[in-house]
Structures are given as structure tokens and as C-alpha cells.
N, C-alpha and C positions, 0 to 999 in steps of 0.2 A: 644643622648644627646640633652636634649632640650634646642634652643640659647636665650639667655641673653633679656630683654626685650626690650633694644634699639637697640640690634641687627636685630631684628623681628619688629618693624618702621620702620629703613632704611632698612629692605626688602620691605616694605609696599611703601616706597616712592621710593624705584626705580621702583618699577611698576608700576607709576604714571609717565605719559611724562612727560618731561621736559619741566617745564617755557621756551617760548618762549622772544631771545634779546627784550631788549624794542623799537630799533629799527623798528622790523618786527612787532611789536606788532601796534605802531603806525602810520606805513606806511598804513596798511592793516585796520584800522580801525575797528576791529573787534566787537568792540561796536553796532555801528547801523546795521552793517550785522547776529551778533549775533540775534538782533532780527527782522531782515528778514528774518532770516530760521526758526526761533519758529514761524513765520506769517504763512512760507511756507509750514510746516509740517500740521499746523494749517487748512490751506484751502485745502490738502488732505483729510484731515479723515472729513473734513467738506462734501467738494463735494461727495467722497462717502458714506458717511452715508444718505445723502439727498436721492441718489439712493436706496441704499441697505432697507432703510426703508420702503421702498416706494413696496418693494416686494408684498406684496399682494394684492394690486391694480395691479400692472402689471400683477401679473398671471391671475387676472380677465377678467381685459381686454384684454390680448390674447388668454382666453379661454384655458390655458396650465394644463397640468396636472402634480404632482408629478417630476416624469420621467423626462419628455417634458421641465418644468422648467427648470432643472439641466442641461440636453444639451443644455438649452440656453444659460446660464450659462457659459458654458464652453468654450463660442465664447471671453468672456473677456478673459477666464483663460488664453486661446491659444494664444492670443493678448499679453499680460503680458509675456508670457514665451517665444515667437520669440523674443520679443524686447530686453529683459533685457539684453542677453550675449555683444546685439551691444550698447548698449548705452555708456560703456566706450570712445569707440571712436567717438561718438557724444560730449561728456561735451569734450573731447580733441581737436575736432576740432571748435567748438562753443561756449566754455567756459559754464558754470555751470548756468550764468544769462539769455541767450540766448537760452538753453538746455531748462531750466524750462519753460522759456514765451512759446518757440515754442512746447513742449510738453503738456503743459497746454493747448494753442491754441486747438490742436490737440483733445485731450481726453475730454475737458468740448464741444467742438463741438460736436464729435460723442456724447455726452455721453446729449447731447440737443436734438439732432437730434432721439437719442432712445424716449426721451420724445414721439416727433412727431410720431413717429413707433406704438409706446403706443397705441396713441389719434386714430392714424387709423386702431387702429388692426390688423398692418401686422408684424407678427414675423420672416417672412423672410428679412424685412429690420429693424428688431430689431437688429436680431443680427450682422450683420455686421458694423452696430454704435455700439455694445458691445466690438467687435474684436477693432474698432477706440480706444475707451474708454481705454480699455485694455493695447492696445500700449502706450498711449498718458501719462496712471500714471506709467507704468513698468518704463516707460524713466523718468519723473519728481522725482519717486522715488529715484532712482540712484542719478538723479542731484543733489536735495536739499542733499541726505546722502556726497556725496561728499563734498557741500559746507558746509557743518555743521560740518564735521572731520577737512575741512580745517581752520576753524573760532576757531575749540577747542584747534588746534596744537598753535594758533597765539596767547591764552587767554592762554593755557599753563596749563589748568587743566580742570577736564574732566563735559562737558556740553551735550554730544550726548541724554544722558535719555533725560533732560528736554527737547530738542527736540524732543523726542519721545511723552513726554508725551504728548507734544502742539497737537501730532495729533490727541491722545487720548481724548483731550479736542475740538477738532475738532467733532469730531466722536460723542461725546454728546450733541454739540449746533447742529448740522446736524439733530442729531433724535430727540430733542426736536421739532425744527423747524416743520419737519417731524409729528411727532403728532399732533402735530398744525394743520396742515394745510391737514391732514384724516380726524381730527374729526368734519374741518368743509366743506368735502367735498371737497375740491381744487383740480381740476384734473391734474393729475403726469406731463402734459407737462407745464401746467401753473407753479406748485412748481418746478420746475427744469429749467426750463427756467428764473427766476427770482432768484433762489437762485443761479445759476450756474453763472449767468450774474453778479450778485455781488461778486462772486467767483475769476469769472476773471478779473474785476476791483482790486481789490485787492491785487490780485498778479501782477500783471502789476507795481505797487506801490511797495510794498515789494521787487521784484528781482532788483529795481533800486539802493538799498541799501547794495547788495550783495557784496562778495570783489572785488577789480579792475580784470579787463577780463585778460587775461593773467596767474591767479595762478594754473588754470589746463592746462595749456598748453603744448606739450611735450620741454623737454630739447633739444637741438643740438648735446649733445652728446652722445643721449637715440638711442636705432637703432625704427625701423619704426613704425607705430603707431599699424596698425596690427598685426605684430607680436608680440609684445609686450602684447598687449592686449590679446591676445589669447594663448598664452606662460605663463599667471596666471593661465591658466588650469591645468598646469605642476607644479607646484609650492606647495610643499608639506605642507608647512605654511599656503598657504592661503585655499588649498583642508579641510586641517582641521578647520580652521577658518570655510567654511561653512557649518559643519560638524554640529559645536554647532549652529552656526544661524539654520540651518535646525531643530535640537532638540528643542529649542527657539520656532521655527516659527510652529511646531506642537504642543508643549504646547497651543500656543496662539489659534493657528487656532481650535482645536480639541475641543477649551471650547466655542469661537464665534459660532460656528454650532450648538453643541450638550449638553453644560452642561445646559443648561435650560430644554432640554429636558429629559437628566439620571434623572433630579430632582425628574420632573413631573412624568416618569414613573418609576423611583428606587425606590421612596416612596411613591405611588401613591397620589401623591396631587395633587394640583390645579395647572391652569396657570400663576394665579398672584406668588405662591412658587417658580416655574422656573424660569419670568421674575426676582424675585429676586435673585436665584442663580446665577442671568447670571452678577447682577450689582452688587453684591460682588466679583465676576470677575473681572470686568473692572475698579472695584471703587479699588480695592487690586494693581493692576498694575500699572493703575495711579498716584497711590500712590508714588509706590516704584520708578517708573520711575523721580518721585521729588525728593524723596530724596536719588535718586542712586549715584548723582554726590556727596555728603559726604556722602554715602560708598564705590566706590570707591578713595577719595581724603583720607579715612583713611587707607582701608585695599590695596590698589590696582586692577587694575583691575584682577586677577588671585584671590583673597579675596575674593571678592565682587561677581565674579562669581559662583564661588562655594559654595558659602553661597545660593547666590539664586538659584542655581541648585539644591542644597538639599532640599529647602522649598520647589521647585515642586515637587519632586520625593515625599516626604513626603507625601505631600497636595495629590496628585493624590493619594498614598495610603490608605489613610486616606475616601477618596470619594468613591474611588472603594470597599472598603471593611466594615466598619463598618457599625452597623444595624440604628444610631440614626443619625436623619436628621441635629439637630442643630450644633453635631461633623462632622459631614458630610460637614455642611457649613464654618467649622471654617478650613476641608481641603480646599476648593474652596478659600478660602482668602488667607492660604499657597500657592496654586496654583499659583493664580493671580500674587501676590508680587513674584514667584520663577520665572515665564516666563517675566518677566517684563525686566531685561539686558542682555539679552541672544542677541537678535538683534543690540541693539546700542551699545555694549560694539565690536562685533563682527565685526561692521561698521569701526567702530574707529580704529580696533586692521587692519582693511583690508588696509586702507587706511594711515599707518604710515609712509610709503615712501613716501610723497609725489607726486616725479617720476612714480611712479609705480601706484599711488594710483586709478586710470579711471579702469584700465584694471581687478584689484583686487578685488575693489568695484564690479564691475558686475559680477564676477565670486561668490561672495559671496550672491549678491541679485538675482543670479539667482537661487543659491541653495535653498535659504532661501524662495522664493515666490512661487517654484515650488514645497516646502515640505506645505505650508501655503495654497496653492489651491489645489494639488490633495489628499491631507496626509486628511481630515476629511472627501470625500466623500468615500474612502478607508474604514476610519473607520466605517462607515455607512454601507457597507455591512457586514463588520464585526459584527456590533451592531443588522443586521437582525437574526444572529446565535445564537449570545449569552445574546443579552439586553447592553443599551448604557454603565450604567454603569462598569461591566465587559470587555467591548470593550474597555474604555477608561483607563481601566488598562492597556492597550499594549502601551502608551505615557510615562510609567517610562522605559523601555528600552532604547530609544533617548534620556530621560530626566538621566539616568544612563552614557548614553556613554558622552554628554554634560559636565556632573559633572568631569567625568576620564578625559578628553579632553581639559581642564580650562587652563591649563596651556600656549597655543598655541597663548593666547591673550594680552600675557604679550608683552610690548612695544621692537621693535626691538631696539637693541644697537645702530647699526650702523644706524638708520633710520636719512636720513637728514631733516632739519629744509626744510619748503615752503618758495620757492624764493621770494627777495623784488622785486615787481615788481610798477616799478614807478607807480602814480595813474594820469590815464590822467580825466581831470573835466570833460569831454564828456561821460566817460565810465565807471566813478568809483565815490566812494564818495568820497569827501577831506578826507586827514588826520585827524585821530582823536588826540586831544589834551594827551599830554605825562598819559601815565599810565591809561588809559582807560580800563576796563575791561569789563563788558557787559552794 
């Protein structure tokens, strides 16, 4: 029997947190820290796109081949995936503002210092400024997702996309830049060393605005931080939680590597066809990560997931199987907007206790980064067997279990509100004036 239509909104809005006291709302200021974490997401996808663009000058100049690239590659991936499990217990013991600076410190250094690696053609001190780099965003990652669940709990409806998206808008001023500065020759340790140095200014700025030190702190009457932290392992809610980020993060990941290239060789066309399949990708995501926060402020987060779970699973059908390229591309737009809240719905949903929220969060960005870095080179030898496209039909099975699994994101009942914690002017911003929102 299907329920009544007001009955089916108040399902919609209890799956929607709960408005935060006005209180906490204006203790915590979450206006100006609101947008310190879109700054902070912001100057992720900035920094590593600067890099990442910057690929084929780097393999130039180390002389690397194919192969050789990839295992160097892999010195970030391995960076990324020691650090992430412990980073919980960093934002707990150094607070989220403190987590990002000294993580940022960390990885825009190494990640300077590869520049230099570059410039003297030594790839065995490449990659260990890769391995830095690696460490230095697995940790900032975590932090800003922490401070950004904790900013959405205080605003009381849901803002995580749009902070996704900031990164994503990151990730296109980075490569524009980047193009910029190939096509007039600028060698990778000069563009990195200036784009990164304003990177870090920047942030420096932005985490002063973040909420007062103290809101990731453990309670007195939480037991030890270790255990706790690594007792999310156990924790059957949040195993599933990164169950869909992991399904999420190989949509996303599986189309950044390779859907330029199904394009190119599915339909045998040109490289300018690819590069365009790849920015119907990113521009579809971008998208929806805008305007995720009303869908889910109408349907819920459990709605709003499964809607976008469907349009992937669709969209990758749709790409893997039919013969005409233009329907082809209208899956790659389904794709895009279908992988787009799988991550920051999954952040939010980790992070609802509060209390709990350091040790959850890491267990979920660990799954999630380590489905995102090793899940497309996987694909890759798959795609030597059978052609990309066809390979990249094995991402609706994750994108299927993700879809069945929707449900696991829906907001805990009992989760409590984040502690008012006085704001000292040394360490936080002042209060913001009654009824602020972003």
C-alpha cells in the first residue's frame, strides 16, 4: 500500500538532520567557517591538479616509461593509504584547524620538493616527495571532511556536495592554470613552486576561520582515543557506509583514468572527442554536487542517494553498450551527476555522532581512497583483455551494490548534537551574529 503524500515528505525530512539549537548555531559561527572549508576543499583539487596536469612533462623529464610512470605513482597512492586509517586520531588530538595547516605544511612541501626531483631528473628522490605528498592530502583530506560534517551539523541542512564541489572547481582553475603555463613552456618546478606557495598562503588564511579548536576533541566520557578509533572497524554501520563511498569512489575514479580514453578507442575518434568525454564527466558532477544539497533537502539523504546511484549504473550502461557515440555521451553525463553524492553524502552519514565522528570518518576515507587509487589501475588490465569500454562495464556491480546499500546513510536517531564549545579569540572566530547561516 502506497503512503499518502505527506506521509512520504515527513519521511523525506526525517532523513534530513536535524536543525541545529540556535544556540550552537551561533556559538560555532558556522558562517565564516562554512566558507573556509569550500576555500579548503577548494585549494585540494587546486594543488593537485597543478600536479596531476603537469604529467607529461614529468614523464619527460624522468625519462619514464608507461609501466615506470605507474610505480611511481604508486609511491603517493601508498602515502595516502598508511596515513588515512591514522588521521582520525590526529584531527582528535590537534583539532581539524591545526590537522589541515600541518598536513598541508607537509604535502604542498613534498609535493614542491617533487617539482625540484623533476628539474633534476632524479626519480628516485621523486618519489619519496610523492610518498610526502601522499601523506600530507590523505591527512587534510579527512580533516577538512570532518570540519565540513561538523559546519553542516551546526547550519542544520545539508552542505557536504557543495563542498565537494569547491574541490571540483579547484581541480579546473589548477588545470586551466596548468595549460597555461605548458603552452608557454614554464618548467614544472617553477609552476609548482608558485602555484603551490599561493596554495599555502591561502590556506593558512582560510583554516583561521574554521570552528573553535576544541569541536573534534574526545569527550571525558568517551573511553581512549585509540580504541575508539580503530573499534570503527568493527562497526557494522559505518563498514557499510564505505561500502557505497568505495562504489562512489570507483565510479569517479574509473571515469578520471579511462573514460577519455573508451571514447577515443570505443568509437575510434579523435583526442580532442575524448578530452571532451572526459569534461562531460566532470562538468555532470560538478553539477549535481551544486545542486545535491536541494536534492537532498527534499528527498533525503537515502532519496537522493539512490536516485544518483541509478543514474550511474544507467549511464555506465548506456556507455558500455550502445553503438552511437552522441547516446554514448548522454550515458557519461548520467554517469557523472550518478557518482557525484556517493562520497559527501557517505562523509556526512560517517560523521553523524559527533563523538565518534574522527575515528568513522577515517575508516570511511580509507575505504573510499583506496577503492579510488587502486580500483582504475585494476581496470586497466582488465581493459588489456577486453577494450576500456567493456572493462568499464564491471563499475555497475559496485554501482548496483551502492544503489541496494542507500539506505545505511540515512541520519542516526540517536546521534547527538556537536558540543558548544566556548570560543576563545586566540583560537576561534568570534560569534556570529544570531541566525547566520552560511
Amino acid at each position: 500500500m502506497s503512503a499518502a503524500p505527506g506521509d512520504a515528505r515527513a519521511d523525506a525530512r526525517a532523513d534530513v538532520p536535524a536543525r541545529t539549537p540556535r544556540l550552537l548555531r551561533a556559538t560555532g559561527a558556522p558562517g565564516p567557517a562554512s566558507a573556509a572549508v569550500f576555500a579548503v576543499f577548494f585549494l585540494s583539487g587546486f594543488a593537485f591538479s597543478g600536479w596531476a596536469s603537469r604529467l607529461p612533462a614529468v614523464r619527460d623529464s624522468l625519462g619514464l616509461e608507461p609501466d615506470e610512470m605507474g610505480l611511481l605513482l604508486l609511491a603517493l597512492a601508498a602515502g595516502s593509504v598508511i596515513a588515512l586509517p591514522l588521521s582520525g586520531l590526529v584531527v582528535e588530538r590537534l583539532g581539524a584547524r591545526r590537522t589541515v595547516v600541518a598536513a598541508g605544511t607537509l604535502g604542498l612541501a613534498g609535493l614542491t620538493l617533487a617539482g625540484v626531483a623533476v628539474a633534476l631528473h632524479n626519480v628516485w628522490l621523486t618519489a619519496p616527495c610523492l610518498f610526502l605528498w601522499g601523506v600530507g592530502t590523505a591527512v587534510w583530506d579527512a580533516a577538512m571532511n570532518l570540519e565540513g560534517a561538523a559546519v553542516e551539523q551546526r547550519l542544520g541542512r545539508a552542505v557536504m556536495p557543495r563542498y565537494h564541489a569547491g574541490f571540483s572547481f579547484g581541480t579546473m582553475a589548477g588545470a586551466a592554470i596548468a595549460a597555461g603555463a605548458a603552452a608557454l613552456h614554464v618548467p614544472v618546478v617553477i609552476h609548482l613552486a608558485v602555484v603551490l606557495g599561493l596554495a599555502y598562503l591561502a590556506l593558512l588564511v582560510a583554516t583561521r576561520h574554521f570552528l573553535p579548536e576544541g569541536t573534534h576533541a574526545r569527550h571525558e566520557d568517551e573511553p581512549a582515543s585509540a580504541a575508539r578509533s580503530f573499534g570503527a572497524w568493527r562497526e557494522r554501520r559505518t563498514l557499510l557506509i564505505g561500502v557505497v563511498v568505495l562504489a562512489a569512489a570507483l565510479a569517479e575514479g574509473s571515469a578520471n583514468d579511462w573514460v577519455s580514453l573508451a571514447v577515443v578507442d570505443g568509437f575510434e575518434t579523435g583526442d580532442a572527442v575524448g578530452a571532451f568525454g572526459f569534461a562531460v564527466f566532470v562538468t555532470a558532477m560538478t553539477g549535481m554536487r551544486l545542486l545535491g544539497t536541494r536534492l537532498i533537502d527534499r528527498f533525503g539523504r537515502v532519496g537522493a542517494l539512490r536516485i544518483t546511484a541509478t543514474l550511474a549504473f544507467g549511464g555506465l550502461l548506456v556507455f558500455g553498450l550502445v553503438p552511437s557515440l552522441p547516446v554514448a555521451l548522454v550515458g557519461v553525463l548520467a554517469w557523472g551527476a550518478g557518482a557525484a553524492l556517493g562520497f559527501p553524502v557517505g562523509m556526512s552519514a560517517a560523521a553523524d555522532d559527533p563523538r565518534r565522528a574522527p575515528g568513522r570518518v577515517a575508516v570511511v576515507s580509507t575505504l573510499g581512497y583506496t577503492a579510488f587509487l587502486a580500483g582504475p589501475p585494476l581496470l586497466g588490465l582488465l581493459a588489456d583483455h577486453v577494450g576500456y569500454r567493456s572493462a568499464l562495464l564491471a563499475i555497475t556491480v559496485p554501482a548496483a551494490v551502492g544503489l541496494l546499500l542507500a539506505g545505511v546513510v540515512r541520519p542516526l536517531p540517536t546521534a547527538e548534537p556537536a558540543p558548544v564549545v566556548p570560543v576563545d579569540p586566540g583560537t576561534g572566530p568570534a560569534p556570529a551574529p544570531d541566525g547566520v547561516a552560511d
